[in-house]
N, CA, C and O atoms as a GROMACS GRO file, in nm:
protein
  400
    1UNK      N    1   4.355   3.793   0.259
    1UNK     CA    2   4.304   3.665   0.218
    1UNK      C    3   4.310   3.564   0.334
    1UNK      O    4   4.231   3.471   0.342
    2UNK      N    5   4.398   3.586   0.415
    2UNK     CA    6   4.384   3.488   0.535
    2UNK      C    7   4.299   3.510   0.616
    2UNK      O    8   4.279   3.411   0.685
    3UNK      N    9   4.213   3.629   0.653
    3UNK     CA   10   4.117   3.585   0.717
    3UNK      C   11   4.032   3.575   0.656
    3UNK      O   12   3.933   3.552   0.726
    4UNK      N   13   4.000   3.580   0.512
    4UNK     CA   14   3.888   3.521   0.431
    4UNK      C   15   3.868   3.391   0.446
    4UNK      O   16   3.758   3.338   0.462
    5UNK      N   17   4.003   3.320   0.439
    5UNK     CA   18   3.996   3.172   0.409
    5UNK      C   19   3.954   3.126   0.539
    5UNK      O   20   3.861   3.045   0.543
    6UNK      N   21   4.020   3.174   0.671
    6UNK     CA   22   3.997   3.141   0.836
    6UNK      C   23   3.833   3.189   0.837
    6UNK      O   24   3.779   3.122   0.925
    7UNK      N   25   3.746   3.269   0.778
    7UNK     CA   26   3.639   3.299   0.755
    7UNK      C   27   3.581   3.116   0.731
    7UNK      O   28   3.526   3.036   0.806
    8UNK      N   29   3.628   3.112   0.588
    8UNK     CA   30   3.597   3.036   0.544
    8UNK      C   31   3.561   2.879   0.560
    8UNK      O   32   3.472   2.801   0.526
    9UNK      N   33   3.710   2.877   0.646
    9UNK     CA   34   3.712   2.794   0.699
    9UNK      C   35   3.619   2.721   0.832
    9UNK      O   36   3.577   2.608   0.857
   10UNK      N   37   3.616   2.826   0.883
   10UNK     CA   38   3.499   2.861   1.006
   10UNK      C   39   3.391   2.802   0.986
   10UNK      O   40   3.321   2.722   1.048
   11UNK      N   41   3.388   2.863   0.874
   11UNK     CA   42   3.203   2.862   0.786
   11UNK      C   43   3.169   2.677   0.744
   11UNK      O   44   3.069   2.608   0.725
   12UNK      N   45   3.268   2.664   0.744
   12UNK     CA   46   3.248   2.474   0.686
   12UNK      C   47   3.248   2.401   0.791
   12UNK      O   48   3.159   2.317   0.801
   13UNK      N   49   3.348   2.414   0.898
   13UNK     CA   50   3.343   2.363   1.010
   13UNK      C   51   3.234   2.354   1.158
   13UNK      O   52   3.230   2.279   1.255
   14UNK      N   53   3.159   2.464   1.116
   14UNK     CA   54   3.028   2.512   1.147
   14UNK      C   55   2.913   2.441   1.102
   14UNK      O   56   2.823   2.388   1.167
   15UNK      N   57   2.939   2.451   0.926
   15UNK     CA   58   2.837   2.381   0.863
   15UNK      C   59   2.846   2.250   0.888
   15UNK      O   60   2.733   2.201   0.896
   16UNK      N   61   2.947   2.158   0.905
   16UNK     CA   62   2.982   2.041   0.924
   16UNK      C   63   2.919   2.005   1.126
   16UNK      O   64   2.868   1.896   1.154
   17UNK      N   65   2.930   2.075   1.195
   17UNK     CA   66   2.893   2.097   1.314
   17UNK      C   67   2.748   2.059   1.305
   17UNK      O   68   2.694   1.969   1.370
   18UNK      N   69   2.684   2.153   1.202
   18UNK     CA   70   2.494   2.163   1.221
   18UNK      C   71   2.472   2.073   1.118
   18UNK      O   72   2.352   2.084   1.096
   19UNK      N   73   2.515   1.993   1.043
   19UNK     CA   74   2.527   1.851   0.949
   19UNK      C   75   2.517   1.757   1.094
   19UNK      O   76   2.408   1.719   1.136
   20UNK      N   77   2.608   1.736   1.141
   20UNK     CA   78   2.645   1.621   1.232
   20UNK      C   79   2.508   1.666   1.360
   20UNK      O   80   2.421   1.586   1.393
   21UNK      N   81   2.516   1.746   1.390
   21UNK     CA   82   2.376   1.776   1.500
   21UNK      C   83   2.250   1.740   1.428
   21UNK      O   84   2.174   1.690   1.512
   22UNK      N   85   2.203   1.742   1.330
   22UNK     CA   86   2.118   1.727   1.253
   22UNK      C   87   2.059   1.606   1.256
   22UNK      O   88   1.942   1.574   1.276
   23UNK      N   89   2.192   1.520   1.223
   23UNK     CA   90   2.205   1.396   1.180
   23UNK      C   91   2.159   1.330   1.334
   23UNK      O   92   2.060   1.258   1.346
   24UNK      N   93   2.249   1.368   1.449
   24UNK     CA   94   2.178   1.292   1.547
   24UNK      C   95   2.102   1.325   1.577
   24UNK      O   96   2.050   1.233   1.641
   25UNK      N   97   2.008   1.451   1.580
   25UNK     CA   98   1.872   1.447   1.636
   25UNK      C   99   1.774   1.358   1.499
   25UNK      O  100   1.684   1.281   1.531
   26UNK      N  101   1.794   1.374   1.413
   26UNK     CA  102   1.667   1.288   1.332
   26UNK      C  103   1.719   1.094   1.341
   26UNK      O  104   1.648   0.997   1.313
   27UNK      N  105   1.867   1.097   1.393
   27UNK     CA  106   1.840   0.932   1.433
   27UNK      C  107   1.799   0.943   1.609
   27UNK      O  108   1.798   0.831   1.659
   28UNK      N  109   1.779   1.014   1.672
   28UNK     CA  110   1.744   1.008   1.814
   28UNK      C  111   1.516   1.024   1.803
   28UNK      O  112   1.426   0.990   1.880
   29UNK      N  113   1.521   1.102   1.648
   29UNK     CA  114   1.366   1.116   1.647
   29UNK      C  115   1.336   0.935   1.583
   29UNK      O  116   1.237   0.869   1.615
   30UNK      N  117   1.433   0.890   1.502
   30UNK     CA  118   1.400   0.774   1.467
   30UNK      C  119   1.384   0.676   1.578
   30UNK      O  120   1.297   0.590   1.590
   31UNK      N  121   1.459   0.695   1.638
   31UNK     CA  122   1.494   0.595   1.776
   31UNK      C  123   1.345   0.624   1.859
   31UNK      O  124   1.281   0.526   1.897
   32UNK      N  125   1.297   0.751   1.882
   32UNK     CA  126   1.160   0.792   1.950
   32UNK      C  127   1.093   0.699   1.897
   32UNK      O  128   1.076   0.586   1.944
   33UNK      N  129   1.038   0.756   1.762
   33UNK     CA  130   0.928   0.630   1.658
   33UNK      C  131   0.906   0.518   1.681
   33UNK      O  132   0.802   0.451   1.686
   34UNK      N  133   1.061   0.490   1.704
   34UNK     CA  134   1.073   0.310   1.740
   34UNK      C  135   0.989   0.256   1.830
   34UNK      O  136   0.910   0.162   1.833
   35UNK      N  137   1.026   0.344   1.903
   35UNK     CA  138   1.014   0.338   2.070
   35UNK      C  139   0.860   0.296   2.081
   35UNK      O  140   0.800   0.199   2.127
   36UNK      N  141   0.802   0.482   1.982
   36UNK     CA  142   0.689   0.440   2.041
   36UNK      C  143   0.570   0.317   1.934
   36UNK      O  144   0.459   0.270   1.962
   37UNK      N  145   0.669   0.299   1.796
   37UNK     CA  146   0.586   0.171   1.736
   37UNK      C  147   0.640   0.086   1.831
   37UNK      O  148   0.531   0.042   1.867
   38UNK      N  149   0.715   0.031   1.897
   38UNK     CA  150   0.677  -0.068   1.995
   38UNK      C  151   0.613  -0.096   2.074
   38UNK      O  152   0.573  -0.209   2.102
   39UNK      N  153   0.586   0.017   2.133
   39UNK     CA  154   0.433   0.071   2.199
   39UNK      C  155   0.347   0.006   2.182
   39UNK      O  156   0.310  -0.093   2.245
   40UNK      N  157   0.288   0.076   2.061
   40UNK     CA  158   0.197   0.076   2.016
   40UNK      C  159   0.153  -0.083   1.985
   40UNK      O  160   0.040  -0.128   2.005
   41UNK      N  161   0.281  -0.164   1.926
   41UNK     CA  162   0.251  -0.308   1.839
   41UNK      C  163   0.251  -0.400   2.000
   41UNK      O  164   0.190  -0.507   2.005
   42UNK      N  165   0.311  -0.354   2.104
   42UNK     CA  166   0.289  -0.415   2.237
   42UNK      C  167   0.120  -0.395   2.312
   42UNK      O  168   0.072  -0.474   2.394
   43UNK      N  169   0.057  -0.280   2.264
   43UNK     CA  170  -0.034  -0.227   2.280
   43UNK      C  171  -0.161  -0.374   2.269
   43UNK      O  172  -0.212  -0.458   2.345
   44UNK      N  173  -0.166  -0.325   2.098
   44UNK     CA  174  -0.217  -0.400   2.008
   44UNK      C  175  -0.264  -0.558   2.054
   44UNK      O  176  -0.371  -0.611   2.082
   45UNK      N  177  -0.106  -0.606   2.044
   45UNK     CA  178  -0.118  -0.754   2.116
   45UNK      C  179  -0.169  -0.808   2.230
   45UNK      O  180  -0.193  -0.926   2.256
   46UNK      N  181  -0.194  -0.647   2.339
   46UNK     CA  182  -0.220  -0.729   2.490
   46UNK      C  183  -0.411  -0.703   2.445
   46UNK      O  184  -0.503  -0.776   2.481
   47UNK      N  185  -0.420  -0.580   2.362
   47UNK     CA  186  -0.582  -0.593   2.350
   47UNK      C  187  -0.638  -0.736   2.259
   47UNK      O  188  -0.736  -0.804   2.287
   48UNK      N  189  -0.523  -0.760   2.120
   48UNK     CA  190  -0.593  -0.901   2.096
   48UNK      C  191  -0.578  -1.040   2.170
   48UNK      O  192  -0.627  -1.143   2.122
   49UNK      N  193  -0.497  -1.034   2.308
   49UNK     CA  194  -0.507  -1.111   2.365
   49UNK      C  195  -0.603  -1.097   2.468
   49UNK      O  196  -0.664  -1.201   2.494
   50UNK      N  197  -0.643  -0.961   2.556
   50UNK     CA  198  -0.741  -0.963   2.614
   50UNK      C  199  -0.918  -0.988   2.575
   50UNK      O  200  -1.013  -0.997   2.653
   51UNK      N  201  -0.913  -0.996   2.402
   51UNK     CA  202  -1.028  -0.955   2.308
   51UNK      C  203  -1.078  -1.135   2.301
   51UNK      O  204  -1.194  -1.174   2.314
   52UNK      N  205  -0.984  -1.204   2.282
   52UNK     CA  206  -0.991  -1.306   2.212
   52UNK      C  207  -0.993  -1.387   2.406
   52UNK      O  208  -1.052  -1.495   2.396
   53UNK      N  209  -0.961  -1.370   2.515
   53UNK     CA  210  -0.986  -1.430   2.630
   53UNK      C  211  -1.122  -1.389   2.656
   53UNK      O  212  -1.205  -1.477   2.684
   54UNK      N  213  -1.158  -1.262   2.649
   54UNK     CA  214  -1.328  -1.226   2.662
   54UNK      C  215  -1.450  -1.315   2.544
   54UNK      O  216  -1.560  -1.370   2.539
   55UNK      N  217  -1.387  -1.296   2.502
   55UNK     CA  218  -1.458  -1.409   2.381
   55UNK      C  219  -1.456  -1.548   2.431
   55UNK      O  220  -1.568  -1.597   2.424
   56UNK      N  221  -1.356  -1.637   2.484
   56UNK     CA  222  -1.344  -1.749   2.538
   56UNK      C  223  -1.452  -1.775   2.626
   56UNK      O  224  -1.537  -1.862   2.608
   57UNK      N  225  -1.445  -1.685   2.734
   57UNK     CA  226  -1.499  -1.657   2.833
   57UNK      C  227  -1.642  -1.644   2.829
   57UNK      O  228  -1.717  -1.675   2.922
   58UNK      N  229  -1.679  -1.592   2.706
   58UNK     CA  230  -1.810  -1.503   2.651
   58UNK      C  231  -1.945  -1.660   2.661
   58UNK      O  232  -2.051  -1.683   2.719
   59UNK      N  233  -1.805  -1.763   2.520
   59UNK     CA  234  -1.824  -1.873   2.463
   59UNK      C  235  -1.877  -1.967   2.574
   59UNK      O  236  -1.981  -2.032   2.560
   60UNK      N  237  -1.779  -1.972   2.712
   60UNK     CA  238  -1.817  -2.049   2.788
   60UNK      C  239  -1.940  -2.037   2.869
   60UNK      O  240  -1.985  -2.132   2.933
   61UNK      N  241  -2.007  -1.893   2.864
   61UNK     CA  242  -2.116  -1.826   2.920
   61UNK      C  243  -2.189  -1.893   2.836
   61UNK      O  244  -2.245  -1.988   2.889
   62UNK      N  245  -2.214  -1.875   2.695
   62UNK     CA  246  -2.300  -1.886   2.606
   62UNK      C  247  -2.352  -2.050   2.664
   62UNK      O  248  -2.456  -2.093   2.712
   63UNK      N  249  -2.229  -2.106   2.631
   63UNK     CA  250  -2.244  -2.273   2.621
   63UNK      C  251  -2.332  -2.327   2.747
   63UNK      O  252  -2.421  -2.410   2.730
   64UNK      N  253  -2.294  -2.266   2.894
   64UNK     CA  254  -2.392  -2.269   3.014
   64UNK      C  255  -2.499  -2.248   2.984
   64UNK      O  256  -2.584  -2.337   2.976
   65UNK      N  257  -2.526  -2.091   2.954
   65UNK     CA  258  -2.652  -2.034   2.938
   65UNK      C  259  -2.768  -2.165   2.815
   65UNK      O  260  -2.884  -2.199   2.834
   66UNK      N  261  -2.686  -2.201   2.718
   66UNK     CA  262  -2.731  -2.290   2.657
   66UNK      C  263  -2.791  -2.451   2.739
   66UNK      O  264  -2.897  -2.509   2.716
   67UNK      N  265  -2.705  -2.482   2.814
   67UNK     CA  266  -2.718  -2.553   2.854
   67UNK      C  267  -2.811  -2.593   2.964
   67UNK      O  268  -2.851  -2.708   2.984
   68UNK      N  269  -2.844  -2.476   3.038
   68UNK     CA  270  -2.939  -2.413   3.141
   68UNK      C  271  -3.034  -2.443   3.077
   68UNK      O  272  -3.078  -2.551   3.117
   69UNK      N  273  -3.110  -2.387   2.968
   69UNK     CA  274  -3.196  -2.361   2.857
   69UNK      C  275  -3.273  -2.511   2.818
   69UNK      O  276  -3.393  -2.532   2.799
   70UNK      N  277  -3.171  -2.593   2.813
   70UNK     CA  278  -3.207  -2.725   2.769
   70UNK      C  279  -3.239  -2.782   2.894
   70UNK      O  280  -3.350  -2.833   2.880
   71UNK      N  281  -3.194  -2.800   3.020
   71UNK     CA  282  -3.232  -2.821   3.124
   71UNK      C  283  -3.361  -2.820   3.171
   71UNK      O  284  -3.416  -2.922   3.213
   72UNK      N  285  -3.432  -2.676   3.165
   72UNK     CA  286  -3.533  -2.589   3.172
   72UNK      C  287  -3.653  -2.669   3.102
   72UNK      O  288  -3.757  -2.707   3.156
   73UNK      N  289  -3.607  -2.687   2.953
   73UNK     CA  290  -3.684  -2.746   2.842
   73UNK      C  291  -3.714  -2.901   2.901
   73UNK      O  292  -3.826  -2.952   2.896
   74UNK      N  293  -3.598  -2.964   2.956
   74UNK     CA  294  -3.653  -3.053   2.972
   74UNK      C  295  -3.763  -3.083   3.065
   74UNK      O  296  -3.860  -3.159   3.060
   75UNK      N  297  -3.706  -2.977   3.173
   75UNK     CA  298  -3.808  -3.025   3.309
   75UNK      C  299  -3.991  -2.989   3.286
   75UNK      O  300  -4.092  -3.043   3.332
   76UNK      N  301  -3.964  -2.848   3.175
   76UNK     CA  302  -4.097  -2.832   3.132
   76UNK      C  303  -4.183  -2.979   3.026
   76UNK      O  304  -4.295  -3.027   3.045
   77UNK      N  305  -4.110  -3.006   2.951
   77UNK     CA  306  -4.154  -3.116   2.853
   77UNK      C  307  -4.167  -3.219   3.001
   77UNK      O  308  -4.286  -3.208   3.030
   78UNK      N  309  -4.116  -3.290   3.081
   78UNK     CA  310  -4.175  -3.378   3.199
   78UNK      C  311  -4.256  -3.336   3.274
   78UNK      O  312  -4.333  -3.426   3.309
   79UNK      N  313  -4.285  -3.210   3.332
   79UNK     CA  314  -4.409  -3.181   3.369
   79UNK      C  315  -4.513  -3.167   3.306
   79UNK      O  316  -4.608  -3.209   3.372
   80UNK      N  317  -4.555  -3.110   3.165
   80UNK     CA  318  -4.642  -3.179   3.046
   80UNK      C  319  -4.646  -3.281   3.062
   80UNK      O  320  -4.751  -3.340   3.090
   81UNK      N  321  -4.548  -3.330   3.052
   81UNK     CA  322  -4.634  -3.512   3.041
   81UNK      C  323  -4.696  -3.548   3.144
   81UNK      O  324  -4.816  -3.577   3.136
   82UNK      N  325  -4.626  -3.553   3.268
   82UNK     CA  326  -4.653  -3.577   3.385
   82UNK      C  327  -4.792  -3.511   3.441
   82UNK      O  328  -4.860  -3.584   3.514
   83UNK      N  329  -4.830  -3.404   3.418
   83UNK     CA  330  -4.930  -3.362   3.374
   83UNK      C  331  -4.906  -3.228   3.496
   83UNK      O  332  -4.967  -3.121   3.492
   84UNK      N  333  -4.809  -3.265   3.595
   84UNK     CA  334  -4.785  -3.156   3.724
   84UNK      C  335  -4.803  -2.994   3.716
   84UNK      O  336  -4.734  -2.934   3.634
   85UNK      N  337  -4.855  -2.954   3.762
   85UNK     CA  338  -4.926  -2.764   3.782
   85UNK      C  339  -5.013  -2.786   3.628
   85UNK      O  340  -5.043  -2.862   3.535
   86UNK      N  341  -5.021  -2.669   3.682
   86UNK     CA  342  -5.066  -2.591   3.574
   86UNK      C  343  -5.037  -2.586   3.408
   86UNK      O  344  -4.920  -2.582   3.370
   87UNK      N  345  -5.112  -2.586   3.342
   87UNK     CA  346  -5.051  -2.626   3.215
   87UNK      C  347  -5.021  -2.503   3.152
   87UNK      O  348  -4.926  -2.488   3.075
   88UNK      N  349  -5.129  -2.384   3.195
   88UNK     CA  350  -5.108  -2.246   3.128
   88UNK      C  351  -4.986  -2.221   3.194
   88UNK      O  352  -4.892  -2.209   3.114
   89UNK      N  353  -4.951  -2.207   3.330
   89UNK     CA  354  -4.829  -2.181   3.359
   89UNK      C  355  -4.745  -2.197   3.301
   89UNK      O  356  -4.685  -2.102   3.251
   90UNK      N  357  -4.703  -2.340   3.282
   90UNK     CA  358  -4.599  -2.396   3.220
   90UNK      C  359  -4.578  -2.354   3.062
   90UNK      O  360  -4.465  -2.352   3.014
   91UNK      N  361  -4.691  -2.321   2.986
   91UNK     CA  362  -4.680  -2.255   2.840
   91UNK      C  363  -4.607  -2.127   2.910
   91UNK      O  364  -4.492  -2.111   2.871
   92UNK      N  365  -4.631  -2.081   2.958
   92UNK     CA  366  -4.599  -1.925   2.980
   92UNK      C  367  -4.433  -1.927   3.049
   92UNK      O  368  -4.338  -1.888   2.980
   93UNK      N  369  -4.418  -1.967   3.156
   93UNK     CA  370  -4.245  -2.037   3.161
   93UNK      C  371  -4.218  -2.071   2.999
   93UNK      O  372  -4.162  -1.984   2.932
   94UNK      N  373  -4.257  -2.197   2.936
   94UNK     CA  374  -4.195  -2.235   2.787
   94UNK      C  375  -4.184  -2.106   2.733
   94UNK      O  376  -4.068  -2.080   2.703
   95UNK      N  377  -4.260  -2.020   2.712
   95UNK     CA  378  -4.231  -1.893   2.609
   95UNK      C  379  -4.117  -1.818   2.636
   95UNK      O  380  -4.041  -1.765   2.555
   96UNK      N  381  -4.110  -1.819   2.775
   96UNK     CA  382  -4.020  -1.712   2.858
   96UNK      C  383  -3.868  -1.770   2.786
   96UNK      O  384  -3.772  -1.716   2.733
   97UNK      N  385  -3.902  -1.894   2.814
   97UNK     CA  386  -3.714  -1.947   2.787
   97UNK      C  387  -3.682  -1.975   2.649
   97UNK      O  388  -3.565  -1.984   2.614
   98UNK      N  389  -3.802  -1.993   2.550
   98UNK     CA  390  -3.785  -1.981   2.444
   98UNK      C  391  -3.741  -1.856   2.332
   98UNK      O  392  -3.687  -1.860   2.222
   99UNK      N  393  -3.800  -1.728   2.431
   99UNK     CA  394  -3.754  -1.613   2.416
   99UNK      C  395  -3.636  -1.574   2.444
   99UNK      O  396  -3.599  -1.477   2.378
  100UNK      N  397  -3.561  -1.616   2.519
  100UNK     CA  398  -3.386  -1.616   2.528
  100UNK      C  399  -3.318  -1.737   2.456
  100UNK      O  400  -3.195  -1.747   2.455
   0.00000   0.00000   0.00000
């Protein structure tokens, strides 16, 4: 019976061994996860900050390009009046910029 029980004993102390190994590899896989949802949520943030500066950027294009546009418009509407070149020309420029 004593080496049943030293068997036995073995056998728990073992099991208790691959319990405790267990235990730290699935908090060392938790700790991974972490790791890499931080990643990931660090990820995230630098694209909606790079998303939302291209957009800024986009906005300030737009607002030029707009502004160009009206420029354009005007100088055409004063040469109409003014009566300067060509008038078909100048329809044909107007269409062009009216088309963008």
């Amino acid at each position: 019976m004593d080496c049943t029980s030293q068997a036995i004993n073995e056998l728990k102390e073992k099991k208790k061994q691959l319990e405790e190994q267990a235990k730290i590899e699935l908090q060392m896989e938790k700790l991974k996860l972490k790791k890499e949802q931080r990643c990931i949520l660090q990820s995230q943030a630098d694209i909606i900050q790079s998303t939302r500066k291209a957009m800024k950027e986009l906005e300030v294009e737009k607002d030029l390009l707009k502004e160009e546009k009206k420029k354009l418009e005007n100088v055409i509407a004063e040469l109409l009046k003014v009566g300067h070149g060509c008038k078909e020309n100048l329809d044909k420029i107007k269409e062009v910029v009216m088309e963008e």
